[in-house]
Every structure is written in C-alpha cells, then in structure tokens.
C-alpha atoms as one frame of an Amber mdcrd trajectory, in Angstrom:
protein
 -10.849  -4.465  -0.889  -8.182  -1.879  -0.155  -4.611  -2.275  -0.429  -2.577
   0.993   1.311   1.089   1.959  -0.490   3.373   3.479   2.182   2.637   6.861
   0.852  -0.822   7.056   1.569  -0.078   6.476   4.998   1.754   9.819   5.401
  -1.138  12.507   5.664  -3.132  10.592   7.597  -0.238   9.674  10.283   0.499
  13.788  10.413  -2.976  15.015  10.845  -3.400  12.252  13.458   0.123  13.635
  15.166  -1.407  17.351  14.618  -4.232  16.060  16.978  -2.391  14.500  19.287
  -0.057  17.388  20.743   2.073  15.718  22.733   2.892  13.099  20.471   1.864
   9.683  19.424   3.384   6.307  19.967   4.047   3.833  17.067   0.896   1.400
  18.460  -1.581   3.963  18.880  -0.209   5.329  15.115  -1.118   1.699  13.772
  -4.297   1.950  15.958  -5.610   5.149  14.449  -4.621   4.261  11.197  -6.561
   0.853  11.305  -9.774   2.919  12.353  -9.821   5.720   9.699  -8.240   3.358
   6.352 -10.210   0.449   7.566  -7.632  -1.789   5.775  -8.693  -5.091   4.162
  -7.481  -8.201   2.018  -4.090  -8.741   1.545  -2.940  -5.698   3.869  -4.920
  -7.266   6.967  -3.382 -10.512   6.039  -0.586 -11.934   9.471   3.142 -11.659
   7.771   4.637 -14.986   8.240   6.291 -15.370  11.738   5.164 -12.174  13.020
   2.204 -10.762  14.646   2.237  -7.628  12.057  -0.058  -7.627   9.607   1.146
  -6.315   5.568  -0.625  -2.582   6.901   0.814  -2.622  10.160   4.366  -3.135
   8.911   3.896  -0.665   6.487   2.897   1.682   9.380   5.968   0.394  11.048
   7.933   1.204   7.790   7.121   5.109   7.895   9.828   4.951  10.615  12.196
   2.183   9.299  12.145   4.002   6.088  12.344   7.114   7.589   9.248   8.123
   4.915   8.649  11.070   7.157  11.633  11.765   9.459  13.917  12.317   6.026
  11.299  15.029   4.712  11.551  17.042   8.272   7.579  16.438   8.567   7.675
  14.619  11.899  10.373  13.908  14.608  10.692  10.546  16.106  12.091   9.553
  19.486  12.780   6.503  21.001  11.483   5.305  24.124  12.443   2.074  25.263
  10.777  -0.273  23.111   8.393   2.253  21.829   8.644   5.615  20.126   7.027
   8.618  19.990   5.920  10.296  16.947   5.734  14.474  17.474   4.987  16.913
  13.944   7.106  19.333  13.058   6.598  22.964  11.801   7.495  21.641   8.374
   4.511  19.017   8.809   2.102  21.362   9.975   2.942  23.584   6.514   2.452
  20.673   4.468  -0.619  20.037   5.949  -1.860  23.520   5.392  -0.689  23.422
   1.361  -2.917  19.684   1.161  -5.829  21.763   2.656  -5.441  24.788   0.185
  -6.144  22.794  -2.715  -9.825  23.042  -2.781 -11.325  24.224  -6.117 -15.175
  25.668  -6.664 -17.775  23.242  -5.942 -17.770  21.037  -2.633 -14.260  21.699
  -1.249 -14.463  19.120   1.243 -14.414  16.670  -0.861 -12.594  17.659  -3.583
  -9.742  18.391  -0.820 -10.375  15.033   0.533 -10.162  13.653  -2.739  -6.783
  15.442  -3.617  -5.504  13.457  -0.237  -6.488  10.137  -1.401  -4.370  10.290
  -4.822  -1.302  10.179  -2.292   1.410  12.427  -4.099   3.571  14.424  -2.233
   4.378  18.004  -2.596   8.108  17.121  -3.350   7.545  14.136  -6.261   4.892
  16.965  -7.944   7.728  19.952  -7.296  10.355  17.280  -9.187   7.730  16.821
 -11.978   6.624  20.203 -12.182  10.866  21.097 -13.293  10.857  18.617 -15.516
   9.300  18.279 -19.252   6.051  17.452 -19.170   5.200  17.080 -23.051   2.961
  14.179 -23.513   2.612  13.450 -19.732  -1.367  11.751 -19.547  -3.271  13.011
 -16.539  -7.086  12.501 -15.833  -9.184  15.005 -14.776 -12.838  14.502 -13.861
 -13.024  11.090 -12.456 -15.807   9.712 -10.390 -14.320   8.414  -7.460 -17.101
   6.889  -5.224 -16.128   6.629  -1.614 -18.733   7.716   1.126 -20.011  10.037
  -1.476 -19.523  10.567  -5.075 -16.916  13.207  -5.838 -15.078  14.595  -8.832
 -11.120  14.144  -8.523  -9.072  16.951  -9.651  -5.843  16.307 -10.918  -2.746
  17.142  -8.183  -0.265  17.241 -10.885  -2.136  19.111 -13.234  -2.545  21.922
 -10.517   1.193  21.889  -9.194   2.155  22.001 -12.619  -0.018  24.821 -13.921
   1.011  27.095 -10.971   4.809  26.082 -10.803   4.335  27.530 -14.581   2.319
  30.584 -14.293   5.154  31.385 -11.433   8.026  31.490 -14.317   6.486  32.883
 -16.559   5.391  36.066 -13.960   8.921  36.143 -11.820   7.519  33.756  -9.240
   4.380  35.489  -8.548   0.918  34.304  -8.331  -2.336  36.043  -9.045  -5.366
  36.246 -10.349  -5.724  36.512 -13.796  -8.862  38.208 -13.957  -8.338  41.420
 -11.648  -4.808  40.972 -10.461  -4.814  40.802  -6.775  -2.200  39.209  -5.218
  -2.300  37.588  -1.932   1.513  37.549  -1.163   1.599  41.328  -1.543  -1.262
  42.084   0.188  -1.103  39.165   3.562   2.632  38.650   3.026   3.879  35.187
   4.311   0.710  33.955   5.501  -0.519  34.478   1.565   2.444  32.574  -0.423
   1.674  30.314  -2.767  -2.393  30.788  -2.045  -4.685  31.007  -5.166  -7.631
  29.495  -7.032  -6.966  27.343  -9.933 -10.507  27.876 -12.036 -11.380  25.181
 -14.643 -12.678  26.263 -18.212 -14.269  24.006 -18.787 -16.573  22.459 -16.093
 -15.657  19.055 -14.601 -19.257  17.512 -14.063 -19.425  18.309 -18.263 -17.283
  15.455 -18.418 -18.179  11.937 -19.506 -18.139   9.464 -15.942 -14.575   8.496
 -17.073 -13.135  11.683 -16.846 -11.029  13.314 -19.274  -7.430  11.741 -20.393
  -5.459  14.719 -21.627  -1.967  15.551 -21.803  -0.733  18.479 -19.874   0.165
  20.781 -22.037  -3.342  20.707 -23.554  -4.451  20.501 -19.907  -2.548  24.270
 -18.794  -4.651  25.629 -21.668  -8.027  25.309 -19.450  -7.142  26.137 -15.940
  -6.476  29.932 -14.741  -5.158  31.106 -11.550  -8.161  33.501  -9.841  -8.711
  35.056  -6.654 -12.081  33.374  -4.560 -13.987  36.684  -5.418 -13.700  36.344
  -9.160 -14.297  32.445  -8.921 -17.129  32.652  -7.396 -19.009  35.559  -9.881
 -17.398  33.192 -12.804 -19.567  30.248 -11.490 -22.828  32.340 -10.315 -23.665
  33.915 -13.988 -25.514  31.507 -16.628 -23.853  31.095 -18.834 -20.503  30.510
 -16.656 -18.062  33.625 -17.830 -15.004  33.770 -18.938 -11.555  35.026 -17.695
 -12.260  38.274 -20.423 -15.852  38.601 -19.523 -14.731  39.104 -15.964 -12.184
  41.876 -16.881 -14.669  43.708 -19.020 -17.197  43.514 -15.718 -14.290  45.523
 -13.632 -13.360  47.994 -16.215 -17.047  48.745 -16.870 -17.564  49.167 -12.985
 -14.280  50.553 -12.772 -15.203  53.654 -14.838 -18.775  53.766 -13.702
C-alpha cells in the first residue's frame, strides 16, 4: 500500500501542468494525480469532517503550503472558488535537469526511478555545500515497480558533480577526452554530463550497496555519452585511462 509525502507530489503535479498549457485547476490536479499515484491505505482514507481524503489534502497542501509557488516552479491564481495552476519557466528547467539524470543502461527507468526518490534539486544543492563525511547513501537497489530497475543514488550524483565543479572552476567535462558541453552548445549545455559508474551496478548484491560518500565519489566519473558508451561496449568494461590511451593512440595514428 502506498503512502505519498507532499514532496512526491511535486514532479508529477508540474509535468501534468507542462501538459496542460493553459493551466490546470486544483480538482483536475487531484484528479490526475489519483490516476497516475494510484494512492491507497491510509492516504485514500476520508479526513474526519471533510470530504478530502489524507492524498487529496496533501494535493490541496502544495498550494496551502505554497510547496511550489515559494520555489517559482508554478504560478497559482485564484478563481472564485477554484484556482488555476500554470508552470513557470523555472518549472519547465527543473523538469529538464530531473530528465537529464539518466545514466548507461535503460534510461527510462533509471530516470523514472531518480523521480520516485522525491528529492529536490534545492535540499541536494544544500547538501551538496555541506560536509558530507560519513553521510550513508545506497546505490544499486532493486526497486520493483512495473518493472525491475536499479536506483541510482540522487545525492550521490549532485554531490559528485557539485564537487568535480570546485575542484575545475565550475566546469564540467568529461574526464576521459575533455569535451565540454557548455563551451561547445553554450546555455543550452550547462550543467549536462554523464556520471559513469566504476564499478557496475547490476554487480551488486539485490540490496544494493551502503557506502558513505566519500568512498562513493571515488567510483563515479563525469564522461561525455560518446566515451560512455565505448566504456560499456568493450569486454572487459574499460577504464577512464584505457579510454585516454584509445584517443592518444588514434590521435597520433
């Protein structure tokens, strides 16, 4: 039986306004919400004296608590009784980071899995400047759902590329052969890179993998698609240094 935080609520209630051009009204918010989370138990349970249920106040709550408003992701504007939900440009870029994290092997779900762990850019920005020594993450994960997936760790990849930015003056590029998408696509390219995994999640035991972070950083690398993908298609998979050696070879060939 599923039980919803408030939080979770958020992506799906923007891609839902993203659809919905001209705006969505609190009851067809609650509507949509109701078909895609199929809610059960205790959130489908009637609050005392109301007609709400716990998952329809909590829908209710994104506005009450301004959970979205606050953030600049999504305007709200009242209309008699009702209101009417419209996305802003700030939503529509936060949408586009959540669908950037995608990593190697089925991106669809990996991305969709990334979704369902519910953190927000800004709580992971706020972790990512503070000291993370010791912090326990899990990487690996089977997470059954429609289909069995791997979860990949959110923090562990805003972490790992909020540090490889300070440690390179903000930059971000791959390791391997150095390309750079913000220098070469400009705005549209910011902030838009591969995080590639060492060592290779379906290696891990059905549990996953608690490790801390700083133990974590040591087996992720930041890498362009191109050199991903030739890291994944040789047997054995290569390494970062195998990679180089490939373009230098090449290079002077």
């Amino acid at each position: 039986m599923s039980e919803y935080s408030e939080s979770e609520l958020v992506i799906p209630a923007l891609k839902f306004m993203k659809d919905e051009k001209v705006g969505v009204t609190t009851s067809s918010l609650i509507a949509h919400l109701i078909d895609v989370m199929q809610p059960s138990g205790h959130d489908m349970k009637i609050l005392t004296g109301r007609s709400d249920t716990y998952f329809s106040q909590k829908v209710r709550n994104l506005k009450s608590h301004d959970t979205i408003t606050k953030k600049n992701l999504a305007n709200y504007k009242s209309i008699g009784k009702q209101g009417l939900w419209t996305i802003t440009q700030q939503g529509l870029d936060y949408l586009k980071g959540i669908e950037l994290i995608v990593d190697d092997s089925q991106p669809e779900d990996i991305a969709k899995s990334l979704e369902n762990q519910g953190f927000s850019p800004i709580i992971l920005q706020k972790e990512a400047e503070q000291d993370y020594k010791g912090l326990i993450i899990e990487e690996g994960s089977l997470d059954k759902r429609t289909t069995t997936q791997r979860n990949r760790s959110n923090k562990l990849r805003s972490i790992a590329l909020e540090e490889f930015k300070k440690q390179h003056q903000g930059e971000l590029y791959c390791v391997a052969c150095g390309f750079n998408f913000s220098k070469v696509y400009g705005e549209v390219g910011k902030n838009f890179i591969e995080l590639h995994h060492s060592e290779p999640v379906h290696l891990m035991d059905i549990e996953g993998e608690k490790i801390t972070i700083e133990e974590a950083l040591k087996k992720v690398f930041t890498v362009c698609p191109n050199c991903h993908r030739i890291i994944h298609r040789a047997q054995p998979m290569l390494s970062i240094d195998d990679v180089k050696k490939l373009l230098l070879k090449n290079k002077k060939n």
